[in-house]
PASEBA-1860 file (N, C-alpha, C; in nm, 3 decimals):
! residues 87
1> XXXXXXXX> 9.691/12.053/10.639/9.660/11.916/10.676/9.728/11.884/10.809 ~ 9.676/11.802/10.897/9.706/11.770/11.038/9.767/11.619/10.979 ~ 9.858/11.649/11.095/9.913/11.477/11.117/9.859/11.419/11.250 ~ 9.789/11.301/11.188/9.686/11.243/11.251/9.717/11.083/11.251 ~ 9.879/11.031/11.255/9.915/10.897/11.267/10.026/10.851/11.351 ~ 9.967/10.961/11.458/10.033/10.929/11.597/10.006/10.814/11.679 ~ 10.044/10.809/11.733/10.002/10.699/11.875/9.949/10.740/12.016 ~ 10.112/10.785/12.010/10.114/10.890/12.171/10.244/10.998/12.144
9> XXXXXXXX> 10.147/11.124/12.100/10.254/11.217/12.095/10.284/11.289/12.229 ~ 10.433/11.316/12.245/10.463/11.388/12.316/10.576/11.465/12.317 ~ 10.533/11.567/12.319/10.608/11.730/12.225/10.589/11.771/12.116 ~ 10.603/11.911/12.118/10.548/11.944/11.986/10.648/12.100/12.002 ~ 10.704/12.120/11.931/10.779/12.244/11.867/10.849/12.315/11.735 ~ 10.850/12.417/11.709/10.915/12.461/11.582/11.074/12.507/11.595 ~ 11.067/12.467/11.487/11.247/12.550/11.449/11.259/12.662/11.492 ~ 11.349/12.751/11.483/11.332/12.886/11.582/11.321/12.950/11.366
17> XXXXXXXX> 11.288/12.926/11.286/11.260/13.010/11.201/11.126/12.954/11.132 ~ 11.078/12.869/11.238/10.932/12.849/11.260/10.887/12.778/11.116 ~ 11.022/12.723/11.042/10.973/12.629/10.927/11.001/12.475/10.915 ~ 10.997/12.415/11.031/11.005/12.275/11.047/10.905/12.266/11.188 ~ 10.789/12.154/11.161/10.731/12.125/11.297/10.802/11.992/11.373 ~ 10.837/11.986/11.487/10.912/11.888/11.527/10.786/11.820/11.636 ~ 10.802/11.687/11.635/10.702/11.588/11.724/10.730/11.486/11.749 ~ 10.727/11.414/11.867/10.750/11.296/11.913/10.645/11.252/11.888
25> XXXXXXXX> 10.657/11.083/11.931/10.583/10.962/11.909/10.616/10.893/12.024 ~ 10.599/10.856/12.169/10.632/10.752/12.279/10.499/10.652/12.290 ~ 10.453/10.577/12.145/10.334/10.488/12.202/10.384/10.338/12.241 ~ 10.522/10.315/12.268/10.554/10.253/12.312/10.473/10.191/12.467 ~ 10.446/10.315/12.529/10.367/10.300/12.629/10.257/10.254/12.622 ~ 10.185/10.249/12.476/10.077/10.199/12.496/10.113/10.071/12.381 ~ 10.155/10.013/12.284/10.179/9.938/12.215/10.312/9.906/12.148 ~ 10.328/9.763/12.213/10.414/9.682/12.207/10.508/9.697/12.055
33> XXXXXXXX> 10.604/9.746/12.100/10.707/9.771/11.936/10.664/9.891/11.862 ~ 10.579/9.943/11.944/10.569/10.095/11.889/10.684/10.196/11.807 ~ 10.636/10.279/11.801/10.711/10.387/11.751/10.762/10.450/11.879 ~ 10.914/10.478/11.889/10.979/10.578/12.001/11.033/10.699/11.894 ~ 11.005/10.774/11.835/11.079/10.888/11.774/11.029/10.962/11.771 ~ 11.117/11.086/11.706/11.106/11.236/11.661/11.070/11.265/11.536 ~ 10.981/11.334/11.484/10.986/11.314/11.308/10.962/11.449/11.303 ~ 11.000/11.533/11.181/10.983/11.646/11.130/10.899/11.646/10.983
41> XXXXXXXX> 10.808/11.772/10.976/10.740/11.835/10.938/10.767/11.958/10.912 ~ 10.787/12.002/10.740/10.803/12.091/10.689/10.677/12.154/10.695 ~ 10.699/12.314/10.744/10.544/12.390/10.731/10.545/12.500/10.604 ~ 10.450/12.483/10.483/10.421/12.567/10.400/10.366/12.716/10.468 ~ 10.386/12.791/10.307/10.327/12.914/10.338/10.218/12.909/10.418 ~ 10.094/12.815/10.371/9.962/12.828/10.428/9.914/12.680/10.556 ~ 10.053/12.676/10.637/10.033/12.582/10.754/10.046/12.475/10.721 ~ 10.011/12.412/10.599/10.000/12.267/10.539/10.137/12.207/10.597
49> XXXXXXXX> 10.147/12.066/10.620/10.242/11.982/10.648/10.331/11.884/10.567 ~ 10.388/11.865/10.575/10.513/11.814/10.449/10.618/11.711/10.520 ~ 10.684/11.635/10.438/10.758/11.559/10.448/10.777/11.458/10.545 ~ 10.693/11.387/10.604/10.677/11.336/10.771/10.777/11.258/10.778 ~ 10.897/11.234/10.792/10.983/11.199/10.801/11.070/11.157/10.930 ~ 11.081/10.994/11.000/11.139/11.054/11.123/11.281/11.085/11.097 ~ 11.303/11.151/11.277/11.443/11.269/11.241/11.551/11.166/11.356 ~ 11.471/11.112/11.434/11.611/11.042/11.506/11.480/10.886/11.508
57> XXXXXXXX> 11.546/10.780/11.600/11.476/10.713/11.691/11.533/10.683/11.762 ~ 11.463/10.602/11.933/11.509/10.609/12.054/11.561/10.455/12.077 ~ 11.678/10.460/12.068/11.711/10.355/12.138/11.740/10.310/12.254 ~ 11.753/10.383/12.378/11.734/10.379/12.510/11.582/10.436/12.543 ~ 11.488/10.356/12.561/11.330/10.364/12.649/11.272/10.484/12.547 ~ 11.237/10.565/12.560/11.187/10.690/12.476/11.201/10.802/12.513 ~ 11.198/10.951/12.378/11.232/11.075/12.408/11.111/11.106/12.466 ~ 11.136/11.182/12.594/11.027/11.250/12.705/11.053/11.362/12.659
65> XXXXXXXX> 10.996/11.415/12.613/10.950/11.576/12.552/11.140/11.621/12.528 ~ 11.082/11.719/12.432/11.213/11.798/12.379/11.222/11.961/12.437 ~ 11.316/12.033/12.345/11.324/12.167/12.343/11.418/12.195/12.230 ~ 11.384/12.309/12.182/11.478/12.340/12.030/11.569/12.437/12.119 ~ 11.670/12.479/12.102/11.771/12.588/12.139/11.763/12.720/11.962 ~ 11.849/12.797/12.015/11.829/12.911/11.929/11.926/12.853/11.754 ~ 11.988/12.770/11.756/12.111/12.703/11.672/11.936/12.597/11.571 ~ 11.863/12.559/11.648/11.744/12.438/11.595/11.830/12.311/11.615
73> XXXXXXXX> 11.944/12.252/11.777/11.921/12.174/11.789/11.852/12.074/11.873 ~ 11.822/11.974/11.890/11.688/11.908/12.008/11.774/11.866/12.111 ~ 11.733/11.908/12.173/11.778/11.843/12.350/11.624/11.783/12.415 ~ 11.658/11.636/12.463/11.593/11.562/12.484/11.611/11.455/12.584 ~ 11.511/11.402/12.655/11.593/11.299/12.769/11.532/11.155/12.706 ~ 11.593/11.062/12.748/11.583/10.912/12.756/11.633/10.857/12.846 ~ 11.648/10.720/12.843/11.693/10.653/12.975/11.786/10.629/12.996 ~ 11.878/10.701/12.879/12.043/10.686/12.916/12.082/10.828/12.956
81> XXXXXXX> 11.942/10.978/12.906/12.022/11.056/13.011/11.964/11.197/12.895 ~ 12.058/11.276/12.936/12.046/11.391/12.800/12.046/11.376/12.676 ~ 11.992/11.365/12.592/12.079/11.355/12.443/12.082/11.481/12.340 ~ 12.138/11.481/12.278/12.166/11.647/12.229/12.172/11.555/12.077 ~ 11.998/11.626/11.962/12.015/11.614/11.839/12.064/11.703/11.745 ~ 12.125/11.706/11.616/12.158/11.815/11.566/12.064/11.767/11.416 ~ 11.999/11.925/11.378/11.940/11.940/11.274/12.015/11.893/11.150
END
């Protein structure tokens, strides 16, 4: 199953053991009080999606795309700068 109750996603990556899907939400840009966060997605054996859960939210402007490091934690920018998430 696809997650299909985005706004405006931007980023998309896996855990480095490729069993959590990680994704932003910045539709702030397009609607007022939007969603600014990160939410994770557990991936089953057969791709299916799980637990949509968000994992941080942005309180300085919004996360502009991420990157996982080899540890699975998110490094990410906002408008206060770097921010470094931990799984």
């Amino acid at each position: 199953m696809a997650a299909d109750d985005f706004v405006q996603p931007n980023g998309l990556a896996f855990s480095p053991d490729e069993s959590l899907l990680i994704s932003s939400d910045t539709s702030r840009t397009h609607r007022e009080n939007g969603p600014a966060h990160i939410r994770s997605f557990a991936v089953g054996d057969g791709g299916e999606l799980a637990g949509r859960g968000v994992f941080a939210e942005c309180s300085a402007g919004l996360f502009d795309g991420f990157r996982l490091d080899t540890a699975g934690r998110i490094w990410t920018s906002a408008a206060d700068g770097v921010q470094l998430l931990r799984p």
